[in-house]
C-alpha positions in Angstrom: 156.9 -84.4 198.3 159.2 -81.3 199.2 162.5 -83.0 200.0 161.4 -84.8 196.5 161.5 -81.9 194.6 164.7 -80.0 196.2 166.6 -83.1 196.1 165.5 -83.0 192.2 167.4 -79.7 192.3 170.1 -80.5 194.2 170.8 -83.7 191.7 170.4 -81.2 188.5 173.1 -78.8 190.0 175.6 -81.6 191.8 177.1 -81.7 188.5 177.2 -78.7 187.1 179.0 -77.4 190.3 182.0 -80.0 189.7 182.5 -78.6 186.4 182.9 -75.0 187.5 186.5 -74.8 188.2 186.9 -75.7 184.1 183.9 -73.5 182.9 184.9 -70.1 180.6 183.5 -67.4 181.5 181.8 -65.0 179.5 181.1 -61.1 180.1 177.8 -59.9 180.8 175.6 -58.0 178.2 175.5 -53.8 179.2 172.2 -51.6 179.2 169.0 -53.3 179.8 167.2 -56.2 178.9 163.9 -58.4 179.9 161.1 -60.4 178.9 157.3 -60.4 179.2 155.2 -63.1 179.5 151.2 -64.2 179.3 149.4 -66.9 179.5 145.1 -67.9 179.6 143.1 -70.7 179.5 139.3 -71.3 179.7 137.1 -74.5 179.7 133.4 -74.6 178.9 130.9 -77.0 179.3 131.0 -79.5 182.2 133.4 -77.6 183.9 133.6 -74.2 183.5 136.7 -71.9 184.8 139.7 -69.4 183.4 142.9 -68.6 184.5 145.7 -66.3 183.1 148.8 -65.5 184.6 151.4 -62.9 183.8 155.1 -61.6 184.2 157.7 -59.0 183.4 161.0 -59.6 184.1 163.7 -56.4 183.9 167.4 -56.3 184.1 170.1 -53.2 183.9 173.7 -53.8 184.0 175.8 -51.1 184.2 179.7 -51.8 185.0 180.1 -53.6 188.0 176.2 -53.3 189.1 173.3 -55.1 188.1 169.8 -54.6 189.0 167.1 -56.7 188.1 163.3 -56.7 188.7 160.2 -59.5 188.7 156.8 -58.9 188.9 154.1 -62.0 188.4 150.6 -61.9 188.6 148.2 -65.2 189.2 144.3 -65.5 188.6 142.2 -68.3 188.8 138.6 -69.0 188.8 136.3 -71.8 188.5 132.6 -72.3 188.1 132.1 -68.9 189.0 134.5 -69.2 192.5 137.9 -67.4 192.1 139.8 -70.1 193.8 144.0 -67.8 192.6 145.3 -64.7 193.0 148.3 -64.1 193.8 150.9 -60.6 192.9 154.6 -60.5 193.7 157.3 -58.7 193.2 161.2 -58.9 193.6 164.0 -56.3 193.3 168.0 -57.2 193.9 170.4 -55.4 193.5 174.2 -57.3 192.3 177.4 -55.7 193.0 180.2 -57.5 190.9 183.3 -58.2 193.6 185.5 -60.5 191.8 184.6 -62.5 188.4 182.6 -65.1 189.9 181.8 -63.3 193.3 178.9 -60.4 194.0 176.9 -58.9 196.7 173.9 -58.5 197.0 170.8 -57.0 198.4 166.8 -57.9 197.3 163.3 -56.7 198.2 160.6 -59.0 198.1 156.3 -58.6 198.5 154.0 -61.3 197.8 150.2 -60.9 198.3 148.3 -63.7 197.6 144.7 -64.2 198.5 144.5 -68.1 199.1 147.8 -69.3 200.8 146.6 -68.1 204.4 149.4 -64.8 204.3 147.5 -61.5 203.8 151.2 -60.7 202.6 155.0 -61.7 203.1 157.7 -59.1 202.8 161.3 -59.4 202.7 164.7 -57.5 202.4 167.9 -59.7 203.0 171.2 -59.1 202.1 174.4 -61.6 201.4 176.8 -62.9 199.0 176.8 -64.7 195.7 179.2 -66.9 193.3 178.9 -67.9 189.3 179.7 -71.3 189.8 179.2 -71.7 185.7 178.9 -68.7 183.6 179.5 -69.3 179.8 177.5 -69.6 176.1 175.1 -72.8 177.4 175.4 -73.1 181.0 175.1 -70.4 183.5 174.7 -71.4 187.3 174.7 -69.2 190.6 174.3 -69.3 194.0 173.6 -66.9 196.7 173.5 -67.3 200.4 172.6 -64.3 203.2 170.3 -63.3 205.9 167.7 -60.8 206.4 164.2 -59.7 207.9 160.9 -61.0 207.1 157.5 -59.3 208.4 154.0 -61.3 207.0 150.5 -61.0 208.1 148.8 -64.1 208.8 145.0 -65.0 208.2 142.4 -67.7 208.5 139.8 -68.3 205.6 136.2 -69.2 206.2 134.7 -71.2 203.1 131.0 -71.7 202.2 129.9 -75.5 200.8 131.1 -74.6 197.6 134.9 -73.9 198.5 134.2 -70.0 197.8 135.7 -67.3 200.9 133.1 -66.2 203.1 135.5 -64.7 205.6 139.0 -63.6 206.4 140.3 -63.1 209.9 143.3 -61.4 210.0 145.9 -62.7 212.9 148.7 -60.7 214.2 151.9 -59.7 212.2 154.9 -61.6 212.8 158.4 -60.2 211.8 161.3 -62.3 212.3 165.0 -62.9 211.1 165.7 -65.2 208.4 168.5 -67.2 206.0 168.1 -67.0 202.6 169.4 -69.2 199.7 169.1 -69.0 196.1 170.1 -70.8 193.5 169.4 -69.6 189.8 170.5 -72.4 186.5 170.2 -71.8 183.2 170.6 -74.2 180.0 170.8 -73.9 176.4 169.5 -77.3 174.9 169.6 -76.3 171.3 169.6 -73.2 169.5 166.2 -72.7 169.8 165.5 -74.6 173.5 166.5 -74.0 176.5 165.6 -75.1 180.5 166.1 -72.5 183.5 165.8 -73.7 187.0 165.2 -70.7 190.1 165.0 -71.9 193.9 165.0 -69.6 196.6 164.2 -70.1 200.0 163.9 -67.6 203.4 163.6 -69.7 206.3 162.9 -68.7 209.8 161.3 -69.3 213.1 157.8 -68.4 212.3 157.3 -69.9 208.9 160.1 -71.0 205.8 159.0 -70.3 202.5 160.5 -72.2 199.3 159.7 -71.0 195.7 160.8 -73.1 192.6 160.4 -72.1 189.2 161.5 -74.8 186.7 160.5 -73.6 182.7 160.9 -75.1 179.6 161.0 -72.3 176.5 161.2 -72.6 172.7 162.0 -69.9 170.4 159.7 -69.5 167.7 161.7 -66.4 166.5 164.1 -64.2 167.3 162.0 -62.3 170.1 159.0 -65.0 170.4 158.7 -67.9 172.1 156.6 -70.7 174.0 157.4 -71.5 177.6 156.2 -74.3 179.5 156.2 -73.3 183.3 156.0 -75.6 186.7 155.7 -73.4 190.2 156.1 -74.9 193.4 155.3 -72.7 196.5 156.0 -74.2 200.1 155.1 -71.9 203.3 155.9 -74.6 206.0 154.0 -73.0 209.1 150.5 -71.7 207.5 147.2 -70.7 210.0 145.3 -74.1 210.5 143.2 -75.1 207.7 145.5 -74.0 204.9 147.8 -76.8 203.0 151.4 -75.6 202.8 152.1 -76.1 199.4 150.4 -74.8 196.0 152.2 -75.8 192.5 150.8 -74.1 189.1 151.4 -75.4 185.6 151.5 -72.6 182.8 152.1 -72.3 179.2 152.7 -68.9 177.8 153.6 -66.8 175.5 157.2 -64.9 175.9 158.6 -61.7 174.2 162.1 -60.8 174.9 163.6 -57.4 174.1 
């Protein structure tokens, strides 16, 4: 199901990349920008549960730089059991080399209560191209290396799927390669599809995030987004599965 979905990605990019050399480019808005995001649900009755999820996404350019910063929050709960919760964040910094080329370096911390990682932290460093950067397509790439150190844990559940107990296992820190590749599309005026893979692998464990959203503008700073996560952490303590995916439809305000 993994090599499924990355070779979705893969096929979704192959062509935009044999466009590049012909694509105009266009110069990146100064100052800052970003977008918020929220979304809940709750079902009553037979099966009873809630989940809301969250996320602010921040970008400054100034000149040659750009710095950009993601935070997402995940909860989940049903019949009474909270069964998600999960808090990240990412920072990376872009320094602007040639017109399609940067550097960069990025920060990143996830806790998350159910995927058998107490946490996983980052920093990794590397170089980037725009492969497609004008008015409907934009498409990047970035390759480097870095440093990873996680804290793994075992879960102990009752009959009723709820946590009963954690057992924290030794840290592991280890180096990684790191790959990201971040697509954006305008469909219409009012629609548009972004695409955001990134994966750190390494000895101990290689995790693989994909973000794949749908968003319609219902005005000039509102919009609907239809959101599918996928979440891979290939080497997790026994008993946990490696991969989690999460559906969301929220509600976005851009400034």
């Amino acid at each position: 199901m993994k090599s499924t979905r990355i070779a979705l990605v893969v096929l979704v990019a192959a062509p935009l990349v044999a466009n590049a050399a012909s694509a105009a480019g266009t110069k990146t808005p100064q100052g800052i920008s970003g977008k918020g995001q929220i979304g809940f649900v709750a079902s009553q009755g037979n099966a009873q549960g809630k989940s809301a999820n969250a996320a602010l996404d921040l970008t400054y350019v100034d000149g040659p730089w750009k710095h950009a910063l993601s935070l997402a929050a995940l909860y989940g709960q049903s019949a009474g059991i909270v069964s998600a919760e999960r808090w990240s964040a990412l920072w990376q910094s872009d320094r602007k080399i040639s017109s399609g080329a940067f550097a960069f370096g990025s920060l990143r911390y996830e806790h998350d209560m159910f995927d058998g990682f107490q946490y996983q932290a980052t920093a990794a460093t590397g170089l980037g191209y725009k492969l497609i950067q004008n008015k409907s397509t934009t498409l990047s790439a970035q390759l480097g290396a870095g440093y990873t150190v996680s804290r793994p844990e075992t879960l102990t559940r009752n009959a009723l799927g709820a946590v009963t107990a954690r057992t924290v296992l030794p840290s592991q820190d280890y180096a990684i390669g790191t790959l990201g590749i971040n697509y954006q599309q305008t469909l219409t005026s009012t629609t548009a599809l972004s695409d955001n893979l990134l994966a750190n692998a390494g000895s101990a464990n290689t995790l693989v995030t994909n973000n794949l959203a749908l968003t319609v503008k219902v005005s000039t700073r509102l919009a609907m987004s239809i959101g599918y996560q996928i979440q891979d952490n290939t080497h997790p303590p026994a008993g946990i599965r490696h991969l989690d995916s999460t559906e969301t439809v929220n509600l976005v305000y851009a400034f």
